[in-house]
Biopython code that builds the backbone (N, CA, C, O; Angstrom):
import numpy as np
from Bio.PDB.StructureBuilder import StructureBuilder

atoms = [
    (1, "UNK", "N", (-10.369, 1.815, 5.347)),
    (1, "UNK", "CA", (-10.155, 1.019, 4.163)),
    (1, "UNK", "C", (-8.913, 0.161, 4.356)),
    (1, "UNK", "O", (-7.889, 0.441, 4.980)),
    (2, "UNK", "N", (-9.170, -0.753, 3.802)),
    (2, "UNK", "CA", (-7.331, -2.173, 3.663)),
    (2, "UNK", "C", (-7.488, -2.286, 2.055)),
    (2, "UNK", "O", (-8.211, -1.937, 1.122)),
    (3, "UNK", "N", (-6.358, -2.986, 2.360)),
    (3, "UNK", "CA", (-5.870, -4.077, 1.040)),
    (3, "UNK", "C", (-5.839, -5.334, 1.647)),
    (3, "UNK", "O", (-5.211, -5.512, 2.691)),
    (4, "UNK", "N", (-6.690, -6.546, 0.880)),
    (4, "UNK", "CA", (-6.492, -7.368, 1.331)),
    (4, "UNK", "C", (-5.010, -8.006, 0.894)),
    (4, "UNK", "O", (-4.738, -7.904, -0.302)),
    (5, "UNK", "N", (-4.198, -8.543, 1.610)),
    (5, "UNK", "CA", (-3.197, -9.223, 1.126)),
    (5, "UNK", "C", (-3.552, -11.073, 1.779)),
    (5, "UNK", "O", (-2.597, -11.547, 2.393)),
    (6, "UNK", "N", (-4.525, -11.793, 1.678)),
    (6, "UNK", "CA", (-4.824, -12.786, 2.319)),
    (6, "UNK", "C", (-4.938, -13.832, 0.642)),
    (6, "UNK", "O", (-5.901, -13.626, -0.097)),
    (7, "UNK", "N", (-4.196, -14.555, 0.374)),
    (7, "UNK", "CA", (-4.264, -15.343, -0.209)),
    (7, "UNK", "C", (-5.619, -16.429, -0.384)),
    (7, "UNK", "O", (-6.076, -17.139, -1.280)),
    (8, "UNK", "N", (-5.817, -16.234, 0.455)),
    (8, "UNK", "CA", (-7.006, -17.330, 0.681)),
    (8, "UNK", "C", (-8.560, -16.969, 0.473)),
    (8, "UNK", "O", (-9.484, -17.780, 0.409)),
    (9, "UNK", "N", (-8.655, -15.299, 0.363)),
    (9, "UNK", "CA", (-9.637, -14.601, 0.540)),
    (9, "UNK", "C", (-10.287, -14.222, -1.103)),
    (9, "UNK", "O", (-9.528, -14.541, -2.018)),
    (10, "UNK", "N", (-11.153, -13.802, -1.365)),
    (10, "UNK", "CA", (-11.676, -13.851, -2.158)),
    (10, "UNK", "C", (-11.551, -12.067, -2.940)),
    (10, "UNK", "O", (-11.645, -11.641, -4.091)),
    (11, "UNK", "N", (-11.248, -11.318, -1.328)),
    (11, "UNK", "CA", (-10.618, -10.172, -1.910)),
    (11, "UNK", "C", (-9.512, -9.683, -1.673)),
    (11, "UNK", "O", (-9.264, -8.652, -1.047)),
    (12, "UNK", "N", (-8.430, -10.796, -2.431)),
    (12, "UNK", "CA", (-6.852, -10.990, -2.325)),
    (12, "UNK", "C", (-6.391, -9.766, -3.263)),
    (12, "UNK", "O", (-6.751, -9.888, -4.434)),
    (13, "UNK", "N", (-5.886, -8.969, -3.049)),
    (13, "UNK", "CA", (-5.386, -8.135, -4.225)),
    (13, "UNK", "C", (-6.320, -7.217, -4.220)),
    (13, "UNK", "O", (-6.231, -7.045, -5.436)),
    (14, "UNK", "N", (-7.260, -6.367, -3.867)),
    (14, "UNK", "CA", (-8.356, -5.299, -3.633)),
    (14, "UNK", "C", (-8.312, -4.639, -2.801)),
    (14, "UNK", "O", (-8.222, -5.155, -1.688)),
    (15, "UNK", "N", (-8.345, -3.487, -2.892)),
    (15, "UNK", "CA", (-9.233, -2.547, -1.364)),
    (15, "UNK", "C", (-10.410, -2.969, -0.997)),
    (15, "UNK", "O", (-11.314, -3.016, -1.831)),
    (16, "UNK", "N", (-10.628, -3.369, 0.364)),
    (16, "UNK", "CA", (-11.510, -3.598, 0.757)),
    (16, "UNK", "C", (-11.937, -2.722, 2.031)),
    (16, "UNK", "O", (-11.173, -1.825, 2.390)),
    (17, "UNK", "N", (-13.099, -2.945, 2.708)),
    (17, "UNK", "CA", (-13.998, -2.717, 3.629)),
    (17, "UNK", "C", (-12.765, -3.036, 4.980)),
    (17, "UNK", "O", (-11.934, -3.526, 4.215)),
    (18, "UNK", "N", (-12.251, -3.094, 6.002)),
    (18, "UNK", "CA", (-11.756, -3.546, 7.032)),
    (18, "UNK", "C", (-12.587, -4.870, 7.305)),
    (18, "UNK", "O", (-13.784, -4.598, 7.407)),
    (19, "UNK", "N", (-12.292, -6.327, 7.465)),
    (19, "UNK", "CA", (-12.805, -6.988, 7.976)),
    (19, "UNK", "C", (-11.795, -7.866, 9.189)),
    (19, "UNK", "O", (-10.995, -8.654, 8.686)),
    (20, "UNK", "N", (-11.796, -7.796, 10.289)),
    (20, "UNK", "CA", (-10.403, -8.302, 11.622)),
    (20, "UNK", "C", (-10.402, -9.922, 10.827)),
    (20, "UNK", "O", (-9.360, -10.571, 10.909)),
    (21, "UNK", "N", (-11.466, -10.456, 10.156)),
    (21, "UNK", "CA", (-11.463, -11.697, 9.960)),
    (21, "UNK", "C", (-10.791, -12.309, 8.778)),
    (21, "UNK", "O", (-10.441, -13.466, 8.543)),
    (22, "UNK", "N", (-10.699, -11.008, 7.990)),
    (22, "UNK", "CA", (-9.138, -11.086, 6.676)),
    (22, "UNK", "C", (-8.212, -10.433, 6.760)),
    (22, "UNK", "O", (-8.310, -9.247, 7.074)),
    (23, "UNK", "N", (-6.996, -11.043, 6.494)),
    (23, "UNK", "CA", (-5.926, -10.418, 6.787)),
    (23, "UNK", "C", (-5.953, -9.555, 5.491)),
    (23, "UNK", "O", (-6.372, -9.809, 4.362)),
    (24, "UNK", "N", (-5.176, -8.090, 6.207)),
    (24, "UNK", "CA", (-4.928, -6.522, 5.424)),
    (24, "UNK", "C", (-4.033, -5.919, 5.802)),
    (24, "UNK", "O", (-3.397, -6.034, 6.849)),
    (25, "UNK", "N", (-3.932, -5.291, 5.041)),
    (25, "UNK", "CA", (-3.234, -4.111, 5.317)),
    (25, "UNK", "C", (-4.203, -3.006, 5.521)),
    (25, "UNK", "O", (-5.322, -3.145, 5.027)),
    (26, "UNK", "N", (-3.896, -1.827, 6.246)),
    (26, "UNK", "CA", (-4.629, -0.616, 6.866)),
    (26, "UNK", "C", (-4.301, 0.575, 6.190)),
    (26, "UNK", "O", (-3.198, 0.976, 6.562)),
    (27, "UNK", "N", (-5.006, 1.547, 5.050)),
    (27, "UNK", "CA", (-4.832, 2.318, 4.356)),
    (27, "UNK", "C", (-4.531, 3.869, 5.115)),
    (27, "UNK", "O", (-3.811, 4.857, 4.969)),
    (28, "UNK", "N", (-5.458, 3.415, 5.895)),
    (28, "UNK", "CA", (-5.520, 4.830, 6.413)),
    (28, "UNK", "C", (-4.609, 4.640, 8.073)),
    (28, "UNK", "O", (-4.990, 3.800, 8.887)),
    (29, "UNK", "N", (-3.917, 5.169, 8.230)),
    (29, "UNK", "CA", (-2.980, 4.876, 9.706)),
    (29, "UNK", "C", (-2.779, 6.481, 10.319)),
    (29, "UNK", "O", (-3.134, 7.467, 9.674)),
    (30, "UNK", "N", (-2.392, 6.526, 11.148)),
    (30, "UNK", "CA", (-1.820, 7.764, 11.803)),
    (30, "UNK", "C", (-0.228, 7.913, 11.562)),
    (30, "UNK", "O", (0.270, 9.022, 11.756)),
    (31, "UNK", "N", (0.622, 6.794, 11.130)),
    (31, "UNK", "CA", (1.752, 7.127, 10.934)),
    (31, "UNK", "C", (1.740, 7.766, 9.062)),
    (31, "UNK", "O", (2.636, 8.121, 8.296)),
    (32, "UNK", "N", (0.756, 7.690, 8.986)),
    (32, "UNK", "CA", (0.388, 8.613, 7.321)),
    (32, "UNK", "C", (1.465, 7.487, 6.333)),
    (32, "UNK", "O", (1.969, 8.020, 5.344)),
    (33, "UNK", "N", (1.800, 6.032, 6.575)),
    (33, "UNK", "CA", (2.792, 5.393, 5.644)),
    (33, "UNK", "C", (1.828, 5.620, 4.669)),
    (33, "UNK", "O", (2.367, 6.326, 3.818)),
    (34, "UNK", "N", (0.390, 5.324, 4.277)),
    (34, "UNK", "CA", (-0.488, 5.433, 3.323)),
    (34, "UNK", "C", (-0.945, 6.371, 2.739)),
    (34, "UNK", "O", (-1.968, 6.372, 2.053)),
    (35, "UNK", "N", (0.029, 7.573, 3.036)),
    (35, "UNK", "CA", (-1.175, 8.669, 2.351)),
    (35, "UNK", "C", (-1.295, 9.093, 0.495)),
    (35, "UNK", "O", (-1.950, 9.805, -0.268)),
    (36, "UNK", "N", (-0.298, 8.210, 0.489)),
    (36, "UNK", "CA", (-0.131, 8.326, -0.917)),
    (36, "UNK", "C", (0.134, 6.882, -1.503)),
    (36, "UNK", "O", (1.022, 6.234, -0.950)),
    (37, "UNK", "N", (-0.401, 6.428, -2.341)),
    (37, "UNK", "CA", (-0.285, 5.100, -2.942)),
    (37, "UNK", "C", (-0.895, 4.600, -4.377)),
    (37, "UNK", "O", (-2.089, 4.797, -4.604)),
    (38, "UNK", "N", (-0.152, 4.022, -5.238)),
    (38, "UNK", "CA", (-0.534, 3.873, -6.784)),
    (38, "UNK", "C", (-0.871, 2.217, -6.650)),
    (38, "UNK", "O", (-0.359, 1.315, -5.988)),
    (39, "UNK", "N", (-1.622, 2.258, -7.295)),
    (39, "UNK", "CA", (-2.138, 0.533, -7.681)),
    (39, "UNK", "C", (-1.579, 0.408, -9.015)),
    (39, "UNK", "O", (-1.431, 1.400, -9.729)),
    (40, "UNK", "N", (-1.186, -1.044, -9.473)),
    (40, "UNK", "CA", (-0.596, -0.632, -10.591)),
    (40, "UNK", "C", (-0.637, -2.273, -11.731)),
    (40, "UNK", "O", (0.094, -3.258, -11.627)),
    (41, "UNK", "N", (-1.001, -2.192, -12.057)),
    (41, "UNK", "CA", (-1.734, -3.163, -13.008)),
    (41, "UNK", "C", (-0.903, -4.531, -13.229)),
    (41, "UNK", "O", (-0.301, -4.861, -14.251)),
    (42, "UNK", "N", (-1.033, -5.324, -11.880)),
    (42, "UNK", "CA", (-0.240, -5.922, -11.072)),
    (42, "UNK", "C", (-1.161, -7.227, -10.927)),
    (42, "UNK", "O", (-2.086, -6.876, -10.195)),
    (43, "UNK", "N", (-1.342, -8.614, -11.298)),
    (43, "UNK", "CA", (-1.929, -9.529, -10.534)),
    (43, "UNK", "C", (-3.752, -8.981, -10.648)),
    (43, "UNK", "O", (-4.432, -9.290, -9.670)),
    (44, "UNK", "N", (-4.261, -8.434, -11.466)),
    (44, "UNK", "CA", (-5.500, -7.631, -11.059)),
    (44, "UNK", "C", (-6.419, -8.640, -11.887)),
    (44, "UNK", "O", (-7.163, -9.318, -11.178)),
    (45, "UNK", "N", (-6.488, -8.827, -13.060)),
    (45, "UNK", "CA", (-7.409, -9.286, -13.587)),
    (45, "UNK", "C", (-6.740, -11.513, -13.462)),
    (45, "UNK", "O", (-5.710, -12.182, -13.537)),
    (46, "UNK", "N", (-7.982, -11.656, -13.280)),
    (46, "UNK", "CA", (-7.648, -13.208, -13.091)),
    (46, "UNK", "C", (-6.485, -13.479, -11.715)),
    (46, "UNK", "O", (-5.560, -14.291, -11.679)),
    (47, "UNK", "N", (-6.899, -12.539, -10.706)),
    (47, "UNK", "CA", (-5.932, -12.457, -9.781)),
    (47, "UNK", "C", (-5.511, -14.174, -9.420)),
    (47, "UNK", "O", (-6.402, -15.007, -9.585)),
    (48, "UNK", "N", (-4.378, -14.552, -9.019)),
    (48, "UNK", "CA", (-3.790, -15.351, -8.648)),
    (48, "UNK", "C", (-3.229, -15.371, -7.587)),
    (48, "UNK", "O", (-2.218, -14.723, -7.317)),
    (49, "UNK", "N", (-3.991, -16.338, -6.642)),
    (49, "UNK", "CA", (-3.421, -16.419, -5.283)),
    (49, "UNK", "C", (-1.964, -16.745, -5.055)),
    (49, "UNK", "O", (-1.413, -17.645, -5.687)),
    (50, "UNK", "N", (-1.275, -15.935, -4.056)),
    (50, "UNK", "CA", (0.587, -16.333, -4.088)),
    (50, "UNK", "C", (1.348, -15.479, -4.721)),
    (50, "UNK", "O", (2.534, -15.329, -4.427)),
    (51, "UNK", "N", (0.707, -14.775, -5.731)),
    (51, "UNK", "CA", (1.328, -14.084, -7.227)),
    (51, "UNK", "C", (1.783, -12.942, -6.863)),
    (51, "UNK", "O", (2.546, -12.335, -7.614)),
    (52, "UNK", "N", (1.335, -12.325, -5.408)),
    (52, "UNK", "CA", (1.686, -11.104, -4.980)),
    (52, "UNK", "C", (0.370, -10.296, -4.856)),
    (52, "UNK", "O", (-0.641, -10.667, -5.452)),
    (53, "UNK", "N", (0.391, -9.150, -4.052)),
    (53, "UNK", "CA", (-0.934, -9.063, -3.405)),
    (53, "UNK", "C", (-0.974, -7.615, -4.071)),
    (53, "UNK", "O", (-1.976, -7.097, -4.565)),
    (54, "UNK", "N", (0.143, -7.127, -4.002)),
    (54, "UNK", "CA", (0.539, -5.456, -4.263)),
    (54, "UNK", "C", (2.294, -5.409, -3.982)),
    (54, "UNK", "O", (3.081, -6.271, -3.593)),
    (55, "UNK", "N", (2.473, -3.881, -4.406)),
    (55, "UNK", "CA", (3.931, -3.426, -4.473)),
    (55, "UNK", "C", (3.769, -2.236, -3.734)),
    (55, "UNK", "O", (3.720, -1.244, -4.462)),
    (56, "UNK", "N", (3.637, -1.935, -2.127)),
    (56, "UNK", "CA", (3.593, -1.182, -1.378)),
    (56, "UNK", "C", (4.624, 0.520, -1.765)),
    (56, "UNK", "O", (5.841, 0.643, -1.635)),
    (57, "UNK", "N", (3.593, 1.654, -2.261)),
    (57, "UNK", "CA", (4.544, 2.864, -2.163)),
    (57, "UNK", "C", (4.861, 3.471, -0.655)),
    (57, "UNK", "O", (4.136, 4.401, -1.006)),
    (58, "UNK", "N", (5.055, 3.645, 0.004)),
    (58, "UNK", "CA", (4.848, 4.085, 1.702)),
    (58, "UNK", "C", (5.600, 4.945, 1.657)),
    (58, "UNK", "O", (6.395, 5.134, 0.737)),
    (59, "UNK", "N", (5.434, 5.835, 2.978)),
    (59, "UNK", "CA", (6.500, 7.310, 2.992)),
    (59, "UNK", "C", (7.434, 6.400, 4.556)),
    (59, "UNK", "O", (7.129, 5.382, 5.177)),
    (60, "UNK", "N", (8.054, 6.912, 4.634)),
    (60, "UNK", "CA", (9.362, 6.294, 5.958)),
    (60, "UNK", "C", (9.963, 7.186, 6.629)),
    (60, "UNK", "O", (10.071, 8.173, 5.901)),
    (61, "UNK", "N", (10.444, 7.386, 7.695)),
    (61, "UNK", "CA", (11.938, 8.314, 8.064)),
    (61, "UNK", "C", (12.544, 7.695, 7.962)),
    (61, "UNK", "O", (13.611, 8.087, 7.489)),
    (62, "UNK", "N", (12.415, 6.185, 8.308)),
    (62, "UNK", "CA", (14.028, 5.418, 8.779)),
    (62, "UNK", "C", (14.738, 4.568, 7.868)),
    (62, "UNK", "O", (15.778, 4.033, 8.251)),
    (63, "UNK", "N", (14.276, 4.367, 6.641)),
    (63, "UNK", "CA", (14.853, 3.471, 5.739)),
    (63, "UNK", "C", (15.331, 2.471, 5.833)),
    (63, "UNK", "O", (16.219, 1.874, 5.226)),
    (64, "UNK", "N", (14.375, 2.161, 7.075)),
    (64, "UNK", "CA", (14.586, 0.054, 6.803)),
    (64, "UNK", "C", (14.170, -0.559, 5.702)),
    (64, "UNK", "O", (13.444, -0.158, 4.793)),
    (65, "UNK", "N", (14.906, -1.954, 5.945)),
    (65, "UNK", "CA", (14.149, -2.569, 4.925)),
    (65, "UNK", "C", (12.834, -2.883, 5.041)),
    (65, "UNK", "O", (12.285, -2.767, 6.136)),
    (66, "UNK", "N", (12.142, -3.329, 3.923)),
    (66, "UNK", "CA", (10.827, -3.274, 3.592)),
    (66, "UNK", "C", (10.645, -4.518, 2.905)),
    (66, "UNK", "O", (11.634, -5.067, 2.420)),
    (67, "UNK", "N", (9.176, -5.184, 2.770)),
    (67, "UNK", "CA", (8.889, -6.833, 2.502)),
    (67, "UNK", "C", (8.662, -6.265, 1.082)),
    (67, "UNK", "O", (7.796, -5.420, 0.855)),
    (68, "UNK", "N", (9.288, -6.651, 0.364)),
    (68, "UNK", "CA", (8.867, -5.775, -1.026)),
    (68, "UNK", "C", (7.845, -4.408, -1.659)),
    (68, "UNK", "O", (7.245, -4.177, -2.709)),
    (69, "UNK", "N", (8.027, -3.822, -0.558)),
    (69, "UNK", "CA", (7.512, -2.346, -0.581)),
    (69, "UNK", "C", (8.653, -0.894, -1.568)),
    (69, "UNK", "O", (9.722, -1.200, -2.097)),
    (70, "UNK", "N", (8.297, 0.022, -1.584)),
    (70, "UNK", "CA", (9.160, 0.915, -1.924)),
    (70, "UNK", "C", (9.368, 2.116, -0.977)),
    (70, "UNK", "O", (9.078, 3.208, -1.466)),
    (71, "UNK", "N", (9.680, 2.108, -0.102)),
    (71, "UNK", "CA", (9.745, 3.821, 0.950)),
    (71, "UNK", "C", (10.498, 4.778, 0.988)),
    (71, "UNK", "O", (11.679, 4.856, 1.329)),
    (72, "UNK", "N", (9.682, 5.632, 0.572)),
    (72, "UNK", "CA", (10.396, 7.068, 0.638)),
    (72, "UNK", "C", (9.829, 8.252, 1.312)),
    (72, "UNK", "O", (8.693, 8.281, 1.786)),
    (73, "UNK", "N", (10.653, 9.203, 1.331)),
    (73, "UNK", "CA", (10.299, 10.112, 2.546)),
    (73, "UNK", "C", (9.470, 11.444, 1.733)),
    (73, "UNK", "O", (9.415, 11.753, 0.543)),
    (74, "UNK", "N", (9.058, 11.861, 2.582)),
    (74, "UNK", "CA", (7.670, 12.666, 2.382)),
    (74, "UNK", "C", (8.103, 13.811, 2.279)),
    (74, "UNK", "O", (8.179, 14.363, 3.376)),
    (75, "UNK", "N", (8.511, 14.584, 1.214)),
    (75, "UNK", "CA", (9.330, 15.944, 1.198)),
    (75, "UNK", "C", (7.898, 16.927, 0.785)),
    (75, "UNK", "O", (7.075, 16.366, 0.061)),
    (76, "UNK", "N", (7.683, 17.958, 1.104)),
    (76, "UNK", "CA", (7.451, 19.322, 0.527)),
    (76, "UNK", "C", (7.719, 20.492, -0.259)),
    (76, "UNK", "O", (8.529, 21.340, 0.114)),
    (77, "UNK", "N", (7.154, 20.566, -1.197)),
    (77, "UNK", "CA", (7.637, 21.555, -2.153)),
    (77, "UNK", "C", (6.788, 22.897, -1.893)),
    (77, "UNK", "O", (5.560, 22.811, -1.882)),
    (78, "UNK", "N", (7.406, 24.111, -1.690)),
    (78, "UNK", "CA", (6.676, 25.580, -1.930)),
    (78, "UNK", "C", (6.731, 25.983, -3.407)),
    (78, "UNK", "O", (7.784, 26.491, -3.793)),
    (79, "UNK", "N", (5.793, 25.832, -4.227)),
    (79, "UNK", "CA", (5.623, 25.623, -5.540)),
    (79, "UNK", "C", (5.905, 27.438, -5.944)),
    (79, "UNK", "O", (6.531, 27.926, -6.884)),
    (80, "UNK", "N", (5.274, 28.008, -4.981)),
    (80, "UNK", "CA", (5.149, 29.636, -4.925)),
    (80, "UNK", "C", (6.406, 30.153, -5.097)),
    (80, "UNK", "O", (6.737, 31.089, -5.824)),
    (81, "UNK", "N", (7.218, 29.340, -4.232)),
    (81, "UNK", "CA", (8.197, 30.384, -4.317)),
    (81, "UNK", "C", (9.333, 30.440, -4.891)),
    (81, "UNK", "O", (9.947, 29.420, -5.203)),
    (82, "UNK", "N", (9.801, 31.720, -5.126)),
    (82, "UNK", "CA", (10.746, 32.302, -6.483)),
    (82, "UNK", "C", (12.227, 32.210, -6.001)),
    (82, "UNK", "O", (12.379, 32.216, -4.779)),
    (83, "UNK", "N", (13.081, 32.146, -6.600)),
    (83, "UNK", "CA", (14.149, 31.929, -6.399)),
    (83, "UNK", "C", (14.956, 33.182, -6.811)),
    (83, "UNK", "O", (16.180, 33.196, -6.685)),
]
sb = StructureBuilder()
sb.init_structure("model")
sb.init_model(0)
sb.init_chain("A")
sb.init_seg("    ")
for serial, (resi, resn, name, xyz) in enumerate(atoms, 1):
    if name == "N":
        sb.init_residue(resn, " ", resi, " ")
    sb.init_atom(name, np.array(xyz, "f"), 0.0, 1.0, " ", f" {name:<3s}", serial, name[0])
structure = sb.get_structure()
């Protein structure tokens, strides 16, 4: 699965299908930046090309900067256990 972020495309602002012939972003990766992500009622209806495509949540180690994304690191909680 992607997001298209292609201005020009017709599914600018959507999850889409992978197509190499629109530019995306890649949901599913091995570096797991995607494994968690909110869509958020952003540019959606009457989408507008330019207006912004999405507001990237991603997980990181290194805390670079980011193209208007938000990254944070991927912590674990043991919900079980007692203190």
């Amino acid at each position: 699965m992607g997001w298209c972020d292609d201005p020009e495309s017709k599914y600018y602002n959507k999850e889409m299908l992978i197509n190499k012939k629109i530019k995306h972003e890649k949901l599913i990766r091995k570096d797991n930046f995607y494994d968690y992500f909110i869509v958020i009622n952003y540019n959606i209806k009457k989408v507008q090309p330019y207006k912004g495509s999405a507001i990237f949540i991603h997980l990181t180690k290194n805390y670079k900067p980011t193209t208007g994304c938000v990254a944070l690191k991927k912590r674990f909680y043991n919900l079980n256990k007692t203190n």
